[in-house]
C-alpha positions in Angstrom: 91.3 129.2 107.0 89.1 127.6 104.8 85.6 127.0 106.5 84.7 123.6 108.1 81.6 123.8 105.4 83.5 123.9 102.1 85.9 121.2 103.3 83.1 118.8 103.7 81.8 119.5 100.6 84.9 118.7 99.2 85.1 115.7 100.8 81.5 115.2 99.6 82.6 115.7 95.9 85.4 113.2 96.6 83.1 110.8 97.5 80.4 110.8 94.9 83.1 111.9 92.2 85.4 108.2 93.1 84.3 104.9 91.3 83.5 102.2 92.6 86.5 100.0 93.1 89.8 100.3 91.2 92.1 101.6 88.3 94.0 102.9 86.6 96.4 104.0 84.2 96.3 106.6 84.8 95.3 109.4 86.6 93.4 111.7 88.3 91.3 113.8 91.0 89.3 115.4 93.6 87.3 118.9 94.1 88.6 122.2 95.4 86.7 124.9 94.1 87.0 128.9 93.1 84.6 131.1 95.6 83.1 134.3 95.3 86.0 135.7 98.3 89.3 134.7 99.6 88.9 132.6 102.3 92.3 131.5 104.6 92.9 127.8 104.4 92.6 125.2 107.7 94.3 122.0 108.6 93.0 119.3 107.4 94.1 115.7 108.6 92.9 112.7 106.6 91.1 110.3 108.1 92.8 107.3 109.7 93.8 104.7 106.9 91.3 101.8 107.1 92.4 98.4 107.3 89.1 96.7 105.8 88.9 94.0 103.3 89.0 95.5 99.8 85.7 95.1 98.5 85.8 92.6 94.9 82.9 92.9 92.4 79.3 92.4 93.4 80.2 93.5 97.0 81.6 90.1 98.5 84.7 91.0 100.3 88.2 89.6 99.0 89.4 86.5 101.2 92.8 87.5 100.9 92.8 89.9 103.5 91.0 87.3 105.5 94.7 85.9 106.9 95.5 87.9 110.2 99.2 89.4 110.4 100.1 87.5 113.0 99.6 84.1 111.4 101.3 85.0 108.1 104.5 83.6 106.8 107.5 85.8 106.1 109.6 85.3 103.4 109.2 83.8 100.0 108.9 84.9 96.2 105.7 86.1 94.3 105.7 85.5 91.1 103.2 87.4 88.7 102.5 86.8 85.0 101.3 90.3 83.5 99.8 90.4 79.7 102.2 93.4 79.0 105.6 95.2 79.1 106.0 98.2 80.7 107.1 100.9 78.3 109.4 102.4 81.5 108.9 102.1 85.5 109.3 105.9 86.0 105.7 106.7 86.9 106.0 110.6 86.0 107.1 109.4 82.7 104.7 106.4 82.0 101.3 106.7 80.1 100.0 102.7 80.7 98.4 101.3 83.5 100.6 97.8 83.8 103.8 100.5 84.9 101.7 101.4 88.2 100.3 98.0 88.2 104.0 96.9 89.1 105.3 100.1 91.3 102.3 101.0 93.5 104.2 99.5 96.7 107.5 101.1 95.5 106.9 105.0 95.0 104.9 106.4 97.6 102.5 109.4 97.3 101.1 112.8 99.3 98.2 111.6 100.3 96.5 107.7 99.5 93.0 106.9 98.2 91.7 103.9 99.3 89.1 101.8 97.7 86.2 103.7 99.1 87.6 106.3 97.4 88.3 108.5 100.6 92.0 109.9 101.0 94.0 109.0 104.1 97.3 109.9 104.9 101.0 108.9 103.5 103.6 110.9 103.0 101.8 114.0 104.4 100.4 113.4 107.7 97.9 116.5 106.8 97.4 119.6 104.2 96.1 122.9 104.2 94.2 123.9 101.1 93.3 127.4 99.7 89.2 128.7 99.3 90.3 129.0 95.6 91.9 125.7 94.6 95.2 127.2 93.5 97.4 126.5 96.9 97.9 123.7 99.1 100.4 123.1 102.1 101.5 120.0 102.9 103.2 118.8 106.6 104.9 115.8 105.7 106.0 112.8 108.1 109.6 113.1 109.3 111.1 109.6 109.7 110.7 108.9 105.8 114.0 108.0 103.7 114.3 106.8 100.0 115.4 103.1 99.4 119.3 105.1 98.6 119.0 106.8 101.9 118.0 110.5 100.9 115.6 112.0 103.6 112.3 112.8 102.3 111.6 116.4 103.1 109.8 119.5 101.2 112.5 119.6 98.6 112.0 116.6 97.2 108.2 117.4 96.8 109.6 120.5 94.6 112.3 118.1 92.9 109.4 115.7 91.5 106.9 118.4 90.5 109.1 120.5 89.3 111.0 117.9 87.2 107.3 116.8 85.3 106.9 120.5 84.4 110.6 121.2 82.7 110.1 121.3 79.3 113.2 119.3 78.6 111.2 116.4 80.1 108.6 114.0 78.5 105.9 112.9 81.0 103.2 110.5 80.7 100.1 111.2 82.9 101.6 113.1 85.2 101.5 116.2 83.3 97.8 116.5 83.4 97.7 115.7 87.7 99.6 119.6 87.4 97.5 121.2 84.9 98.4 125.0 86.1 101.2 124.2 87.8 103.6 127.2 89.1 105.5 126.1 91.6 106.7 124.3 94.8 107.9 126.1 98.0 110.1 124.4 100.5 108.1 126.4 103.6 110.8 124.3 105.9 112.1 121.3 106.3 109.0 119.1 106.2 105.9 121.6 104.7 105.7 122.1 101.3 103.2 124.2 99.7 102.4 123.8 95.8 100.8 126.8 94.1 98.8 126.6 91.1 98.3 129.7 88.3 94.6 128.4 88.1 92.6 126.3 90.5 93.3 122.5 90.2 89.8 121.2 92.3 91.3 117.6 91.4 94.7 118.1 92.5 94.4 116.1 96.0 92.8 112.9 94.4 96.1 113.3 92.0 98.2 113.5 95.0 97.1 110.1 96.0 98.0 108.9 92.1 100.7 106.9 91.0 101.6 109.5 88.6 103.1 112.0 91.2 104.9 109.2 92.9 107.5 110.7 95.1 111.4 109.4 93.7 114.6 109.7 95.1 116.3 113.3 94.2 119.5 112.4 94.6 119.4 109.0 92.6 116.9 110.5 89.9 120.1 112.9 89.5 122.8 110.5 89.4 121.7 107.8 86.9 121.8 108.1 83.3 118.1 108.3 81.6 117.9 104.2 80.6 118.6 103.9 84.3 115.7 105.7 85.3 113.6 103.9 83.1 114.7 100.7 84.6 115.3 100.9 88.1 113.8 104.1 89.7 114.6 105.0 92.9 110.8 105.0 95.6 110.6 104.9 99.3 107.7 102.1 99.7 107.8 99.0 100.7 109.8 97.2 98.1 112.5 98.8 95.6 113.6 98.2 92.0 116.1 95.3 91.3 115.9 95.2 87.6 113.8 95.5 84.7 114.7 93.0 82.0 113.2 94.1 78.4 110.1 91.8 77.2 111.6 89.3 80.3 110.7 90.2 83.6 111.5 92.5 86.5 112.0 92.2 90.3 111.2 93.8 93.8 112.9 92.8 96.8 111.5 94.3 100.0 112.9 97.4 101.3 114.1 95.7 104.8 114.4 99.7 106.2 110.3 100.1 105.7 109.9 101.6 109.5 106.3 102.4 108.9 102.7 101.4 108.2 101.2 101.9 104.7 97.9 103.2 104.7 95.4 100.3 104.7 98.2 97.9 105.9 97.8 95.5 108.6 101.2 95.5 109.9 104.5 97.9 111.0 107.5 97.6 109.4 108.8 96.2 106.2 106.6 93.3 103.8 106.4 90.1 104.4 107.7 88.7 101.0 111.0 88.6 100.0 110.9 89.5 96.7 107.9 89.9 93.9 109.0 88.1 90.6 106.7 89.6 87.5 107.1 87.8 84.2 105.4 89.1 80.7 102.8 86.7 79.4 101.1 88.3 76.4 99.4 85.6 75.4 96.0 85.5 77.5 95.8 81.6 77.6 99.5 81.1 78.2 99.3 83.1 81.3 96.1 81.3 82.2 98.2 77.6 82.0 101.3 79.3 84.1 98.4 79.9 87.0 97.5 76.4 86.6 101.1 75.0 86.4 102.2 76.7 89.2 104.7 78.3 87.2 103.1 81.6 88.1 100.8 82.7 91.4 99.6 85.4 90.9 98.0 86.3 87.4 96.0 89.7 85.7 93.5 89.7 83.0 92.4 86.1 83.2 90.7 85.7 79.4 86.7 85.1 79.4 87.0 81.7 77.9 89.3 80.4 80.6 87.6 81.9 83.7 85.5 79.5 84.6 88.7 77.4 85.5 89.7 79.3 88.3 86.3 81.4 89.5 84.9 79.6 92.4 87.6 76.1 92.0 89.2 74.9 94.7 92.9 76.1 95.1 93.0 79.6 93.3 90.8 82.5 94.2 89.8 85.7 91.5 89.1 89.4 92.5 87.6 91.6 90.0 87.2 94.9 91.4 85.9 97.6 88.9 88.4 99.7 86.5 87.8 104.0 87.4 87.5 106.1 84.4 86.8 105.5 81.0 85.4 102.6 79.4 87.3 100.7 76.8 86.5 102.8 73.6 88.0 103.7 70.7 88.7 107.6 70.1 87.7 108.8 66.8 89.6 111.7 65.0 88.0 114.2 64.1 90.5 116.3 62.0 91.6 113.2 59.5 89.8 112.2 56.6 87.1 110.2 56.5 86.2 110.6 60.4 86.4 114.6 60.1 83.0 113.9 58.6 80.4 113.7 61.8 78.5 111.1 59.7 80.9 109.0 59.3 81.5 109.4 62.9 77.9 108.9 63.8 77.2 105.5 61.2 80.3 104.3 63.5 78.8 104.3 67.1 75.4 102.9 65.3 77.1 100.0 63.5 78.8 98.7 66.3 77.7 95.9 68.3 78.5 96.1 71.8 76.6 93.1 72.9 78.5 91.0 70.8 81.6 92.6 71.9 81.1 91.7 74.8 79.7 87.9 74.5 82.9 87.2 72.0 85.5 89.4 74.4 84.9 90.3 77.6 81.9 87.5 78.9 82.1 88.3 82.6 84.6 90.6 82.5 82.8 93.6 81.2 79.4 95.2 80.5 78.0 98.0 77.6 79.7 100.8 78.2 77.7 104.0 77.1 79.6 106.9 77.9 82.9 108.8 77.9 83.3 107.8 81.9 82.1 104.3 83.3 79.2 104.1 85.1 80.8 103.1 88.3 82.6 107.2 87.8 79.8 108.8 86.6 76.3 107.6 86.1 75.1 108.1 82.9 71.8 106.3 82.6 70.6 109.6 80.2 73.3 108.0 77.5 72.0 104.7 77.1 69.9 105.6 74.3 71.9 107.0 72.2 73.8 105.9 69.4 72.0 101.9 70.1 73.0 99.4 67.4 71.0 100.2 64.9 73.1 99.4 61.4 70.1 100.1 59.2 70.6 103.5 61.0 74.5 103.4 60.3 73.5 103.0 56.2 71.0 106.1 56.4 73.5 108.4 58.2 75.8 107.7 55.5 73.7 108.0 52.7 72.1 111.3 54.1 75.9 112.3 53.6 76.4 111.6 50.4 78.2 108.6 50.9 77.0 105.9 48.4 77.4 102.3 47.8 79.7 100.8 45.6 80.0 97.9 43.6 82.1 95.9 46.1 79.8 97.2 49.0 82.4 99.9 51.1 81.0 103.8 49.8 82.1 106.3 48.3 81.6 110.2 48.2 83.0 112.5 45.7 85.4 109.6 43.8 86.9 108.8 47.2 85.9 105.7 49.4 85.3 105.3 52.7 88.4 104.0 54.1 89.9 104.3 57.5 92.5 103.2 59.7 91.9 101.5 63.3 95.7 102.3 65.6 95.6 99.1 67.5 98.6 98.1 69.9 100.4 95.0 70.0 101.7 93.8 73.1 103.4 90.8 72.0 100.4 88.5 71.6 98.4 90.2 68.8 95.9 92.8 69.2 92.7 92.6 71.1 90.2 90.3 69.0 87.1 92.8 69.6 88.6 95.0 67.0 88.8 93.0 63.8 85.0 92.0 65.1 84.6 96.1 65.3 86.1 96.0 62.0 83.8 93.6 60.4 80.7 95.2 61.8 82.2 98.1 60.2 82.0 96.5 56.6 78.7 95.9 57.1 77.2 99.4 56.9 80.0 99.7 53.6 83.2 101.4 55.9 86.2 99.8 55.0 88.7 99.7 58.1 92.1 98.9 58.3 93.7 97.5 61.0 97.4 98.9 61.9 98.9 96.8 64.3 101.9 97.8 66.2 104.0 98.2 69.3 103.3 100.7 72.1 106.2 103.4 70.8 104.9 103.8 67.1 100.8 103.2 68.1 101.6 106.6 70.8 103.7 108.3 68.3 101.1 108.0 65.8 98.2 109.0 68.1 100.1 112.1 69.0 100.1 113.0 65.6 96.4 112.7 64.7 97.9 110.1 62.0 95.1 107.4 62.4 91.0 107.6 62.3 90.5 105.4 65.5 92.0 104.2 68.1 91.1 101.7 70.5 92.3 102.5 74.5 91.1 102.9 78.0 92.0 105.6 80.8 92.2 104.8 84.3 91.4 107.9 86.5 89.7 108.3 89.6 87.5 111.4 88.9 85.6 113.0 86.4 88.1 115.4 85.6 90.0 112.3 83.0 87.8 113.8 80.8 90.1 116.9 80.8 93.1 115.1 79.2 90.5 113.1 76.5 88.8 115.9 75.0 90.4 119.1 76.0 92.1 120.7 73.0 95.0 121.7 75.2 95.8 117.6 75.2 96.2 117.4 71.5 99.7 115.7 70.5 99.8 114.4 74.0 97.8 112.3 76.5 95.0 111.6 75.6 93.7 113.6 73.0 93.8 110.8 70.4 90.2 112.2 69.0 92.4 115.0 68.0 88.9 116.8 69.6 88.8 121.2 70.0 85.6 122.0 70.9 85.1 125.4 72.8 82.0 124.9 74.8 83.4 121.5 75.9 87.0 123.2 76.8 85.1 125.7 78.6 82.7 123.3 80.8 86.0 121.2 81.6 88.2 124.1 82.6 84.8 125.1 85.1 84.8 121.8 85.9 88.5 121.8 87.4 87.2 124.8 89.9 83.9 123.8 91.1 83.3 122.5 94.4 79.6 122.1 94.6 79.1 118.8 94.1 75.7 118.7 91.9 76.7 121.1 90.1 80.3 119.9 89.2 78.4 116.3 88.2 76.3 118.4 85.8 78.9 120.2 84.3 80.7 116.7 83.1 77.8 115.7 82.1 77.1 118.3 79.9 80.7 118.1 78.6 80.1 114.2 77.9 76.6 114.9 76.4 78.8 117.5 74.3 81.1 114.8 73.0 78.9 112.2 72.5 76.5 114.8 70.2 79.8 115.2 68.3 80.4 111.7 68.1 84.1 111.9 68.8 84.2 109.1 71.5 83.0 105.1 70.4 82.3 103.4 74.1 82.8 100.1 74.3 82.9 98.1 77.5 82.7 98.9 81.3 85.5 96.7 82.2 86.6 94.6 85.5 90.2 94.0 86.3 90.1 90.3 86.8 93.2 89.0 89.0 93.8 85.0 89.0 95.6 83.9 92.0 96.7 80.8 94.1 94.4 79.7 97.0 98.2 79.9 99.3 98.3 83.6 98.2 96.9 86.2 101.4 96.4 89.7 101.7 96.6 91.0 98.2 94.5 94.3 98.4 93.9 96.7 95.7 94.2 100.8 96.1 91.5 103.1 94.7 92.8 103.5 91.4 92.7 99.3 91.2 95.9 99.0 91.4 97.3 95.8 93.5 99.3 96.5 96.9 102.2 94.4 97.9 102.5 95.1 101.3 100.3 92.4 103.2 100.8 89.5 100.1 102.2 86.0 101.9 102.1 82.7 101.0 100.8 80.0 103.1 102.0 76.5 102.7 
């Protein structure tokens, strides 16, 4: 069994290794660590779920868990305007956030991190895990069924890992949560125990990820693949009605939910009836729809129209922190021009994040200096480096051999410095930080230009190490989401877009997926992120907030420890 000590310093490591509120796309984990011996492994039962407020930005606790259960309304339709399109709702096969945004009352998971980042229990009511970090058993709670009627049991737990690992799949972020994988036992009925080739430290925190949501084996088998793109098959709260391309999609509630989810205040199924999402891309469109009353519910509120809703009397805003990386812009380091570390270098020091973020993000976000958000992993040391300093930029360039031209952009060896920024379009445009990036850019004499296009292409292209930067963020919820960024194993998938093989740095983030000591697994990510940042192959931008805009009759929205937003507890006053 493994010793009372090492699992407190596990839960230690979870603790200090969590954010602070919310987030993310994607993905990510925990620590488990190699030891010098075998140890056995013990039972371990996570904690009782918590049913405090979630906390918003600045502290302040969110008044919409303020409502008690008894007093809310049942019944009644949510609508939500969201700034994107899924690209499918299958959470082992999405890479975006706004997929898990949508689902994270639908699929369920192992085990559930809540927003003080400490795991409770869900689908397994406790786990066992091995001294080494390569196996842990799960006991799992007998009286769960998928929304088709399938029993949940140890099977299905093989079915979904098993099915991220086939080769004949294409996963999104969950491949990463099973880095090592080998495979799935059914031990019975209800204990599964997953076995990993090498130790996976973070592989509990991914248990409590969207990314190895638990669906249906029996309809995952029976519908065609656009089927399980639109209307996957969960056992939450709420199930899949439809996905409608570039319209909308709908949950109704799942009127068999015979349990409590973890964090919830009530047994039994949701209050609402159904939760409505509509895609808005345009940021001040979905602002007026808040207003109107044509929506209730709101995300990514833009800077300029905040003020109309923060602290006005009928709506309410929460804007707990994002988990994981900053916004940044991943910078490729096998394409011309940016295989060159100058050029790399002039383009950390020529860009402006202050104006960044008084032109994009005002209140929504702060300088970002790192490869992981402060919130994740403090990294005070980085401030210094790379500070706007364009006169800096110029030098760096010119040290290089890259000199001015007539029409101001350089040039080095009869070719000039030109390069191409991979920027997604949602619907509305692409962000308007980047064509400022771009124009700070010119500046120092780097000419940049902008390929706009829709999420297919822009990943296809990124897998490909076709284009010099790319603006992104990851949402994780431990250091390890530096693993999928900048280890060359991740080139040509997610999130490798820095096309980045370094390895010391693969090295430091392979120890860092064993280690269990917690000071010591902090200093080996921040060695690795010192690593990058000397190689300049990662362009921080902004430590963002994810800013939801809501009606004053909405109660009970609560947010997971990823920063995703829970459906559960939502009603609607009159």
């Amino acid at each position: 069994m493994v010793p009372s000590s090492f699992l407190r310093r596990i839960w230690h490591a979870l603790l200090h290794s969590m954010t602070a509120s919310v987030a993310g796309v994607v993905i990510l984990a925990v620590v488990l660590s190699a030891c010098s011996s075998q140890a056995p492994s013990t039972a371990t039962t996570a904690p009782a779920a918590s049913t405090a407020a979630p906390v918003a930005a600045g502290g302040a606790a969110t008044p919409a868990a303020a409502t008690p259960a008894a007093a809310k309304a049942k019944g009644g339709r949510l609508v939500v305007a969201l700034d994107q399109v899924p690209p499918t709702l299958d959470p082992h096969g999405s890479p975006s956030a706004v997929t898990f945004e949508m689902t994270s009352s639908v699929f369920e998971t192992l085990l559930y991190l809540d927003k003080d980042r400490k795991l409770q229990p869900y689908l397994a009511e406790s786990y066992e895990a091995s001294s080494d970090g390569k196996i842990y058993t799960f006991k799992l709670r007998k009286d769960v069924k998928f929304t088709d009627g399938t029993p949940f049991n140890a099977e299905s737990v093989k079915y979904n890992f098993d099915r991220i690992v086939d080769p004949k799949y294409k996963p999104g972020g969950s491949l990463a949560a099973l880095s090592g994988y080998d495979k799935t036992e059914a031990v019975d009925e209800f204990t599964a125990r997953v076995t990993f080739k090498t130790a996976n430290a973070p592989f509990l925190t991914y248990a409590a990820g969207g990314t190895l949501g638990m669906m249906s084996p029996t309809a995952t088998k029976a519908q065609t693949p656009e089927q399980v793109t639109q209307v996957p098959v969960g056992s939450g709260p709420f199930k899949i009605k439809e996905l409608v391309a570039s319209d909308h999609a709908t949950l109704i509630r799942n009127d068999d939910y015979n349990r409590r989810a973890p964090g919830s205040d009530h047994d039994g199924p949701a209050y609402l009836d159904e939760v409505y999402f509509k895609f808005v891309p345009e940021g001040a469109t979905r602002a007026t729809t808040l207003e109107s009353g044509e929506s209730q519910l709101i995300h990514n509120i833009p800077p300029q129209t905040l003020g109309r809703f923060e602290g006005a009397q009928g709506f309410k805003v929460d804007k707990p922190a994002y988990v994981g990386t900053p916004r940044f812009a991943a910078l490729n380091t096998k394409l011309f021009p940016t295989d060159d570390p100058a050029v790399r270098k002039a383009l950390l020091y020529a860009t402006n994040k202050e104006a960044i973020i008084n032109n994009s993000y005002k209140g929504i976000g702060t300088v970002a200096y790192a490869p992981l958000t402060v919130g994740t992993l403090d990294n005070s040391q980085f401030k210094t480096l790379y500070a706007y300093n364009p006169d800096q930029a110029k030098k760096t360039l010119e040290d290089a051999g890259w000199k001015a031209g007539g029409d101001g952009i350089r040039t080095k060896d009869g070719k000039r410095l030109e390069l191409v920024i991979n920027a997604i379009d949602t619907g509305a445009g692409i962000d308007n930080y980047i064509q400022l990036v771009q124009a700070q850019w010119r500046e120092v004499g780097i000419d940049a230009k902008i390929k706009a296009q829709a999420r297919a292409p822009w990943y296809e292209d990124n897998y490909k190490c076709a284009n010099n930067a790319v603006p992104l963020f990851l949402r994780s919820g431990d250091w390890d989401g530096m693993f999928s960024l900048f280890h060359s194993s991740t080139i040509g998938t997610n999130f490798n877009f820095s096309c980045y093989n370094n390895p010391e740095v693969d090295k430091l983030l392979t120890d860092g997926k064993a280690e269990t000591d917690t000071a010591k697994r902090r200093q080996i990510y921040l060695d690795a992120a010192k690593k990058v940042m000397d190689d300049a192959a990662f362009l921080p931008l902004v430590d963002e907030l994810s800013v939801w805009g809501y009606k004053s009759t909405v109660n009970g929205l609560t947010f997971n420890g990823y920063t995703y937003p829970l459906f559960m507890d939502v009603a609607i006053s009159k």
